[in-house]
C-alpha positions as CSV (number, residue, x, y, z in Angstrom):
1,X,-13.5,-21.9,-29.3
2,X,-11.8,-24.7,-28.2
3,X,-9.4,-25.1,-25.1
4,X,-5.9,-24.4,-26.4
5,X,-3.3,-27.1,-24.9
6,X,-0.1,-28.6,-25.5
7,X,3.4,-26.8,-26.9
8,X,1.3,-24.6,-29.2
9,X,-0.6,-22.7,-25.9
10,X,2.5,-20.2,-25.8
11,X,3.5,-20.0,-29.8
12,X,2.8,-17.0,-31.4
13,X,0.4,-16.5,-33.9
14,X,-0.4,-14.4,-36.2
15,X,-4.2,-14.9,-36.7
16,X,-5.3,-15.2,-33.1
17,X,-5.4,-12.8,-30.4
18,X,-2.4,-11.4,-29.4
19,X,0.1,-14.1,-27.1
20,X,0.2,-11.7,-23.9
21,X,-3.5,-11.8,-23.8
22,X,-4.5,-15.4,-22.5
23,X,-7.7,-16.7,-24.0
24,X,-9.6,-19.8,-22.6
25,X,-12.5,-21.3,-23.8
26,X,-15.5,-21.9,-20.9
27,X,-15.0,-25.3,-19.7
28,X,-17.5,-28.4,-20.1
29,X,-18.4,-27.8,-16.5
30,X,-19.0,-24.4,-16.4
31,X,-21.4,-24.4,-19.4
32,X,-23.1,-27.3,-17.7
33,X,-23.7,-25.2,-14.8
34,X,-24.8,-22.2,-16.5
35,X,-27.5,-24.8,-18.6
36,X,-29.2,-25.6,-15.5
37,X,-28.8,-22.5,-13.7
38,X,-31.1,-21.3,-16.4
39,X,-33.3,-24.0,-16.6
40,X,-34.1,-23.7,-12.6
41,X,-34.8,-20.1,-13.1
42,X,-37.1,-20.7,-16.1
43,X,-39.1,-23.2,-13.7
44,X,-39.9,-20.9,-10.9
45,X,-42.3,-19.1,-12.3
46,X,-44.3,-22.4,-12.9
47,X,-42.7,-24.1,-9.6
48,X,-44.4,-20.6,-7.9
49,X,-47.8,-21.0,-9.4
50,X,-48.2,-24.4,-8.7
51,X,-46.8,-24.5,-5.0
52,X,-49.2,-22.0,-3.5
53,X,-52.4,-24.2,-4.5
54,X,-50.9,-28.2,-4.4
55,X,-51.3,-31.0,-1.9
56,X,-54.0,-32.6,-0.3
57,X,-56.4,-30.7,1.3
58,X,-54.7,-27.4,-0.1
59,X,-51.8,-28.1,2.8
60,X,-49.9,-24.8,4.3
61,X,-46.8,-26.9,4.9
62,X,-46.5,-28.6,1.3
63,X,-47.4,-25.3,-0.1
64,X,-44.5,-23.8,1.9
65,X,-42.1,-26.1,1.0
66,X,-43.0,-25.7,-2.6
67,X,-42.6,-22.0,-2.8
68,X,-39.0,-22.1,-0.9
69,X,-38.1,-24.7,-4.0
70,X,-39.4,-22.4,-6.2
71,X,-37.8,-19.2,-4.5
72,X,-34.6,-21.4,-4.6
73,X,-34.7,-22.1,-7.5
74,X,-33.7,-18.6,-8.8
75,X,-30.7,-18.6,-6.6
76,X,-27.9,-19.5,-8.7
77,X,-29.0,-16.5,-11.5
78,X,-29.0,-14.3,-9.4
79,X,-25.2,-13.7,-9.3
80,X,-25.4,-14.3,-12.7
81,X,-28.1,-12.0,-14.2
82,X,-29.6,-10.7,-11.6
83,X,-31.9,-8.7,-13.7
84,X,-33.3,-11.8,-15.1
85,X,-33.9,-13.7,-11.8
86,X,-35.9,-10.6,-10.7
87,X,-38.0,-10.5,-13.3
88,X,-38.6,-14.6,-13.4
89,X,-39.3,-13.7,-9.5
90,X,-41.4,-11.3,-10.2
91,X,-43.6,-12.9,-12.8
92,X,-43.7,-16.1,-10.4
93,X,-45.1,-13.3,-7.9
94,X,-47.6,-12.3,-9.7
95,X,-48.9,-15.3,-11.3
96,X,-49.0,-17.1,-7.9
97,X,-51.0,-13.9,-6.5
98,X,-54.0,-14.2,-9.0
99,X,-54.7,-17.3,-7.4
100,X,-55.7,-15.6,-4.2
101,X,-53.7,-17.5,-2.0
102,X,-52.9,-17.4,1.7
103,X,-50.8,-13.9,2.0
104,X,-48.0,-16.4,4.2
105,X,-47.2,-17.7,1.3
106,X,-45.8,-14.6,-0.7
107,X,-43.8,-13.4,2.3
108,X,-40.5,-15.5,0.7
109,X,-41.3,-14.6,-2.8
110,X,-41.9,-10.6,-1.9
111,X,-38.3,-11.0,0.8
112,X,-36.4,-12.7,-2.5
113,X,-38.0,-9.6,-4.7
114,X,-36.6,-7.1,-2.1
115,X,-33.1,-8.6,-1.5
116,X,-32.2,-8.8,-5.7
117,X,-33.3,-5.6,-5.6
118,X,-30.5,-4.8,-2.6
119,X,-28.1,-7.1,-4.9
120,X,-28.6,-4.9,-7.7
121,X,-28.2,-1.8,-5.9
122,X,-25.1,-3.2,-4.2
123,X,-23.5,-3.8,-7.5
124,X,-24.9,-1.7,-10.5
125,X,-25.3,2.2,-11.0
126,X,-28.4,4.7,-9.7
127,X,-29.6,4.4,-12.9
128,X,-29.8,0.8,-13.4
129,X,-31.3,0.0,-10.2
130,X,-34.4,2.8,-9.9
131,X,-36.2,1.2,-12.9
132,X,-36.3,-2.2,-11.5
133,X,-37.2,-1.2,-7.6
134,X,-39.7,1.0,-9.8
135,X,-41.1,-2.4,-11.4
136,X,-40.6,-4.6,-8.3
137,X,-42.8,-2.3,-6.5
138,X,-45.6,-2.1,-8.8
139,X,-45.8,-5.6,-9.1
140,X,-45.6,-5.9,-5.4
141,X,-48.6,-3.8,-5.5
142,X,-50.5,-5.4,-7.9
143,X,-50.4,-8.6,-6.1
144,X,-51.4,-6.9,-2.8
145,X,-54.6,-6.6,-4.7
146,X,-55.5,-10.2,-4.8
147,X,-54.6,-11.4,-1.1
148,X,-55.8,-8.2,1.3
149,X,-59.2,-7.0,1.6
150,X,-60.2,-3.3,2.8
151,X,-58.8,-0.5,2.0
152,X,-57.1,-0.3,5.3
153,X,-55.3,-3.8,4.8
154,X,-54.2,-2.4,1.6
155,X,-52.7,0.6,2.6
156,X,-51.0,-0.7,5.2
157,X,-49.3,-3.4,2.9
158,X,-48.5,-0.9,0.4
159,X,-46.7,1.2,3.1
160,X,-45.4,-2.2,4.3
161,X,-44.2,-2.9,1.0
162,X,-42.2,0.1,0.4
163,X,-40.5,0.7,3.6
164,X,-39.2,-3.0,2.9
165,X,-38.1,-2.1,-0.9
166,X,-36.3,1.0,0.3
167,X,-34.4,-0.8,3.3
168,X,-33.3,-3.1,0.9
169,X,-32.1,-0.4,-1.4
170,X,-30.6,1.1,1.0
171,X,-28.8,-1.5,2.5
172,X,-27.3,-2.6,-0.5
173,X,-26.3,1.0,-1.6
174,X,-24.2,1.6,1.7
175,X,-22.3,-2.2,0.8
176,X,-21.6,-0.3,-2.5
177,X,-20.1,3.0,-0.7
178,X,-18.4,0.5,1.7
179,X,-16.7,-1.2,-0.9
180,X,-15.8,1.9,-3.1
181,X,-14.5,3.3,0.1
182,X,-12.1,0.2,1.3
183,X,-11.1,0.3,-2.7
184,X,-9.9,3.9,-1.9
185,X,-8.4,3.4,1.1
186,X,-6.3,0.6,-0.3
187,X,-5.4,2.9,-3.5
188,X,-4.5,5.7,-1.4
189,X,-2.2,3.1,1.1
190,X,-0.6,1.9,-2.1
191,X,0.1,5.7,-3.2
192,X,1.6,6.5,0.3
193,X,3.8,3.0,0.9
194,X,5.4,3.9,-2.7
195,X,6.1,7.4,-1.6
196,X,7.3,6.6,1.7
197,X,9.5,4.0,0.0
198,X,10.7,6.2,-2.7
199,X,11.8,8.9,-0.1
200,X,13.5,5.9,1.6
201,X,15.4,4.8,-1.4
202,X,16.1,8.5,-1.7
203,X,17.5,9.1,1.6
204,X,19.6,6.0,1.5
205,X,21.3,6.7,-1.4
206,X,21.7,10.5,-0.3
207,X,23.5,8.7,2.8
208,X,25.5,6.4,0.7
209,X,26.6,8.7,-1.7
210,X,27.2,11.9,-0.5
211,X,29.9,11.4,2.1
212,X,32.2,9.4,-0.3
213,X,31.7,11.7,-3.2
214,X,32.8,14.8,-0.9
215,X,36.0,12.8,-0.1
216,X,36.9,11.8,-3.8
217,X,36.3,15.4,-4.8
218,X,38.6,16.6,-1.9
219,X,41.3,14.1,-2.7
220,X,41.2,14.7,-6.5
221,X,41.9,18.3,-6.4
222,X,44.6,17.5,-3.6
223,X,46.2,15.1,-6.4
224,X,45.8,17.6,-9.0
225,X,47.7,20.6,-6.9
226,X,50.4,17.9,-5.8
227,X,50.9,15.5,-8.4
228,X,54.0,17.6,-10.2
229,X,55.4,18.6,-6.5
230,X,54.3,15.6,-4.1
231,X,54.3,12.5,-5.7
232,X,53.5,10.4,-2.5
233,X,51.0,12.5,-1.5
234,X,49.3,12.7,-5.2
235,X,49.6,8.5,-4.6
236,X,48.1,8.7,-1.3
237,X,44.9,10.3,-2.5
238,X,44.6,8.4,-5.4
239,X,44.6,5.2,-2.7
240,X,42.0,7.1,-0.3
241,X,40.2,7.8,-4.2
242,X,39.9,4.1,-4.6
243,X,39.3,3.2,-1.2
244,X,36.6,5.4,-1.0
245,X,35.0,4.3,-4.5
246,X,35.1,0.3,-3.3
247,X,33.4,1.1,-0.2
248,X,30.6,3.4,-2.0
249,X,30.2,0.8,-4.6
250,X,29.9,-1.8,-1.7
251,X,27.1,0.2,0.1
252,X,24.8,0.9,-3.9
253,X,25.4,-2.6,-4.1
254,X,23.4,-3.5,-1.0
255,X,21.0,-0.4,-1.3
256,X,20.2,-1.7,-5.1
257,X,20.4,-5.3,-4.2
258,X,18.0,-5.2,-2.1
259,X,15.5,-3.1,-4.3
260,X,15.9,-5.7,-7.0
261,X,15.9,-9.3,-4.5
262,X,13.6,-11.4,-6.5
263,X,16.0,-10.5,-9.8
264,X,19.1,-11.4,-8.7
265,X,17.9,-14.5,-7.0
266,X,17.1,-15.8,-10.4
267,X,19.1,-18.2,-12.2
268,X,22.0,-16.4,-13.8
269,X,22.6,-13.7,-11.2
270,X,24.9,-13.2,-9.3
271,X,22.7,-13.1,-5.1
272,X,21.9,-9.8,-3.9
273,X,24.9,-9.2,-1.2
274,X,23.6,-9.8,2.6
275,X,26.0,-7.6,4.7
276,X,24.9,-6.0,7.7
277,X,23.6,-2.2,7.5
278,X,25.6,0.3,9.4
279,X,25.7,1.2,12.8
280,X,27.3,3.2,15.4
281,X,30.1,0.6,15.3
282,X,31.1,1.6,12.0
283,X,31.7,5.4,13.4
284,X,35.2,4.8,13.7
285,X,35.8,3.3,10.1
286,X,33.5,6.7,8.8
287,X,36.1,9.2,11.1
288,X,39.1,7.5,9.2
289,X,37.5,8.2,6.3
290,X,36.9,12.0,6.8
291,X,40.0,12.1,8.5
292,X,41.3,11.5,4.9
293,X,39.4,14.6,3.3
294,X,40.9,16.7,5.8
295,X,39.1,17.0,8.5
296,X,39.8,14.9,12.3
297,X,37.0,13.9,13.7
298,X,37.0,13.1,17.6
299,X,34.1,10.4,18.6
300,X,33.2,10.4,22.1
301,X,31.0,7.9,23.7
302,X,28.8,8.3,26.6
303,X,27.0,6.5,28.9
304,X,26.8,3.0,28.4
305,X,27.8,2.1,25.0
306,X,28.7,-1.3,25.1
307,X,24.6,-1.9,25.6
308,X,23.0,-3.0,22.0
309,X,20.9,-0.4,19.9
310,X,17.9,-1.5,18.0
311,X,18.9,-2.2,14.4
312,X,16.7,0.7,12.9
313,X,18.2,3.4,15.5
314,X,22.0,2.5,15.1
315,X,21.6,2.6,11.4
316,X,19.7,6.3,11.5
317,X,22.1,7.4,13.7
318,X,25.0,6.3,11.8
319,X,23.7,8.1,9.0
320,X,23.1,11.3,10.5
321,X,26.9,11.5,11.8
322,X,27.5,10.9,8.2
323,X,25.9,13.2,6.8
324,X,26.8,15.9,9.1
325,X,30.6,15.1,8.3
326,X,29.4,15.4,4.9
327,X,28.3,18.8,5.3
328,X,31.7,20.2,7.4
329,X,33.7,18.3,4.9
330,X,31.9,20.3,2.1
331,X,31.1,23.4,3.6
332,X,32.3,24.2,6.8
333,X,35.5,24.7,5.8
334,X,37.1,23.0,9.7
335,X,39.8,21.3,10.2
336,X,38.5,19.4,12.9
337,X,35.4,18.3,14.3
338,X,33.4,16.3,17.3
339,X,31.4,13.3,17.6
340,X,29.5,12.8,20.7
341,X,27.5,9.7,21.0
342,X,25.7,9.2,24.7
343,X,23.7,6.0,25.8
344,X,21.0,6.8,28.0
345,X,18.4,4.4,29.7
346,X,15.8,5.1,27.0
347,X,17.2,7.4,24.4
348,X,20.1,7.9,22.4
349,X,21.9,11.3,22.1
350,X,23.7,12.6,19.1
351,X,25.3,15.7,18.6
352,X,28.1,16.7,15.8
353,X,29.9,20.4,16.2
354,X,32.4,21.9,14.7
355,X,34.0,25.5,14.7
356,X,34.4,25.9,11.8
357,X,34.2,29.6,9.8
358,X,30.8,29.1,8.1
359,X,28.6,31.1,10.2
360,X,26.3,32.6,7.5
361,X,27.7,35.6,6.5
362,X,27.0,37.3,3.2
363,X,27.9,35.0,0.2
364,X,28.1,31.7,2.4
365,X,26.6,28.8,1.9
366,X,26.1,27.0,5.1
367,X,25.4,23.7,6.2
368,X,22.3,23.9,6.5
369,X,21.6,26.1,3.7
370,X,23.0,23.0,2.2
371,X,20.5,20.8,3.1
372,X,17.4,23.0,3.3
373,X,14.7,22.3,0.3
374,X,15.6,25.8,-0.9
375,X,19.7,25.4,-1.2
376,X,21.5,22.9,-3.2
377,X,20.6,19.4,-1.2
378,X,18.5,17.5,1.3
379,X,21.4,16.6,3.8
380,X,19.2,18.8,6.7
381,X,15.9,17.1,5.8
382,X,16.6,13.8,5.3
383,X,18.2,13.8,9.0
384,X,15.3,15.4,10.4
385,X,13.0,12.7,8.8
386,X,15.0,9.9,10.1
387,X,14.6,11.5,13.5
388,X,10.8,12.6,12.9
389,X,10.3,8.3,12.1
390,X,11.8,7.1,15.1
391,X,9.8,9.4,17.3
392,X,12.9,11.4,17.9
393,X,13.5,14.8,17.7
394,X,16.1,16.4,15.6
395,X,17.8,20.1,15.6
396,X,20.2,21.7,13.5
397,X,21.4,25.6,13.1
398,X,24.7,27.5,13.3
399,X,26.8,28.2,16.8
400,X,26.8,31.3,18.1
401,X,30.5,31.4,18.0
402,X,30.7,30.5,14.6
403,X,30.9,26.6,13.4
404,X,27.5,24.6,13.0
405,X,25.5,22.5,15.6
406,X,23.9,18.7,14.6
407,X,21.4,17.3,17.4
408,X,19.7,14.1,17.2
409,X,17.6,12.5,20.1
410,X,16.5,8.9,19.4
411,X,14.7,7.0,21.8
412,X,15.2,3.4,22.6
413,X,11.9,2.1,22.5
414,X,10.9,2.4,18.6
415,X,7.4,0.7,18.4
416,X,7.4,-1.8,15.7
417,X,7.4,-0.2,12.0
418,X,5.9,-0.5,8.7
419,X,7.4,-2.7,6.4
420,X,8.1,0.3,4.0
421,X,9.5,2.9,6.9
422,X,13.1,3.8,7.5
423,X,13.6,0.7,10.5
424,X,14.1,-2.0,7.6
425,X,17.5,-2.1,6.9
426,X,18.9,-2.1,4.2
427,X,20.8,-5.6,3.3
């Protein structure tokens, strides 16, 4: 059919194939090519024949030449149909060998046999590729007939000739297994970059979530109990309510802005926000904050904490001090807890206690029981696998005394992470 061009390349139609489904007609070129690849192929066979008995004086080098024409001659089929320029090859073969010719000369016609056969096996099933190595042999054979003499010559050949076929074979079936198994490598990278970005996503908007909503559910029901009898207090909620709500819309934004970059950089959207991603300076803004649901939070820092953190550790540790306040705002049921936050020389220590009442007993629902797969969230595990991808280790587990216990060790030195892992951050 012809080329479709012009306005009318992207109208509908109704009588033509459907408009998602592009169809172009084989240009002038390409059907050009495809003429004369033919046309060279159907010459060999004659090309083959005549080569191995022209020139002057029957000469080796003329007749050489000739046959490597001839051989290349099949070339550009043989990507094409290779079926068909093995069995054009192998008719030149044996046409060329009734002529009893010098056995030197078949050696490039019997090597061009072998390798389609390795092409075919390299790109077509079992099945496909026994019958012709079955052919190519037999023909092989046959034209051993004509150019060796004795039986011992012929033997030889024949076992000369298989062992050749079956290298071939073989060599082109392992660039077949090679290939399938790179194809299944990639499939199987793909698979595990989309989960390890999906638990990323997941994790982050745990993180972003979580804390905010535990304050807005604190400071509604402190509205509600106070609204009738405490007016200002019922007001100052409902200002820590909204407070809260700007800043958690603030941090989806830049979560699910950077999820969907290419979209909102198209024209008619608003750009996907660009603000830093949290770090351990924030800790102070995220104490104030759980200061409001009722619980103070003392930060200590140790060590040297005016030094810089990498990016990807300040932001995991940020997010595992907020998600521990998380978990004694919702369930450890303190009214006060610590923060300590010590700077080594190659690691960063993090530890969150509090002493509170939640120990455990019968009919409580601890922290961690909060954030175990088996209780009602994935607090506990998400922190750990922040930890476990910065080649830090991570603990967590109630106090002996009573209260709950948050340790995080993050070393300094992250080696460079995937693209996908936890280290991007997040603007």
């Amino acid at each position: 059919m012809p080329a479709t061009t012009g306005p009318s390349a992207t109208a509908p139609s109704t009588t033509g194939p459907p408009t998602g489904t592009p169809v172009a007609a084989r240009p002038p070129v390409g059907r050009a090519t495809a003429v004369l690849a033919w046309c060279a192929a159907a010459a060999h066979p004659f090309v083959l024949f005549t080569g191995v008995q022209a020139g002057p004086y029957r000469s080796t080098e003329l007749r050489l030449f000739l046959t490597a024409v001839g051989v290349g001659l099949l070339l550009p089929l043989v990507r094409r149909r290779p079926e068909v320029a093995l069995g054009l090859l192998l008719t030149g073969l044996f046409a060329a060998s009734t002529t009893r010719p010098s056995a030197d000369l078949l050696y490039l016609p019997l090597l061009a046999a072998d390798a389609c056969v390795g092409w075919l096996a390299a790109h077509r099933p079992l099945r496909a590729v026994l019958p012709a190595a079955a052919v190519t042999l037999t023909v092989q054979i046959g034209s051993a007939l004509y150019t060796t003499s004795g039986q011992d010559v012929f033997v030889s050949t024949v076992v000369a000739l298989t062992l050749a076929l079956l290298t071939a074979g073989l060599l082109g079936h392992s660039s077949r297994e090679r290939r399938a198994h790179v194809a299944e490598l990639r499939a199987r990278t793909a698979a595990e970059a989309v989960t390890a970005e999906r638990l990323r996503i997941a994790r982050e908007l745990h993180d972003v979530i979580a804390h905010s909503i535990g304050v807005i559910a604190i400071q509604a029901g402190v509205g509600r109990r106070v609204i009738e009898t405490q007016p200002a207090e019922a007001r100052n909620a409902l200002a820590t309510i909204e407070t809260t709500s700007r800043e958690t819309l603030a941090g989806l934004r830049r979560t699910l802005g950077a999820l969907r970059a290419s979209a909102q950089d198209a024209p008619g959207h608003a750009p996907a926000p660009r603000d830093p991603a949290p770090g351990l300076a924030d800790l102070d803004r995220l104490a104030a904050s759980t200061a409001d649901a009722g619980v103070r939070v003392e930060v200590r820092r140790l060590g040297d904490p005016d030094r810089s953190l990498p990016p990807e550790v300040g932001l995991a540790a940020y997010r595992i001090v907020q998600e521990s306040l998380t978990n004694v705002v919702r369930h450890a049921g303190a009214s006060a807890c610590r923060v300590t936050v010590d700077r080594g020389e190659d690691t960063l220590l993090v530890e969150i206690t509090d002493d509170g009442e939640d120990d455990g007993g019968p009919g409580k629902p601890t922290a961690a029981a909060a954030g175990s797969p088996t209780g009602t969230g994935y607090g506990i595990v998400g922190m750990s696998e922040r930890a476990a991808l910065l080649g830090g280790r991570f603990s967590a587990g109630p106090r002996p005394g009573g209260g709950f216990h948050v340790s995080a060790e993050l070393p300094l030195a992250v080696p460079v992470p995937h693209p996908l892992q936890e280290g991007t951050p997040t603007s």
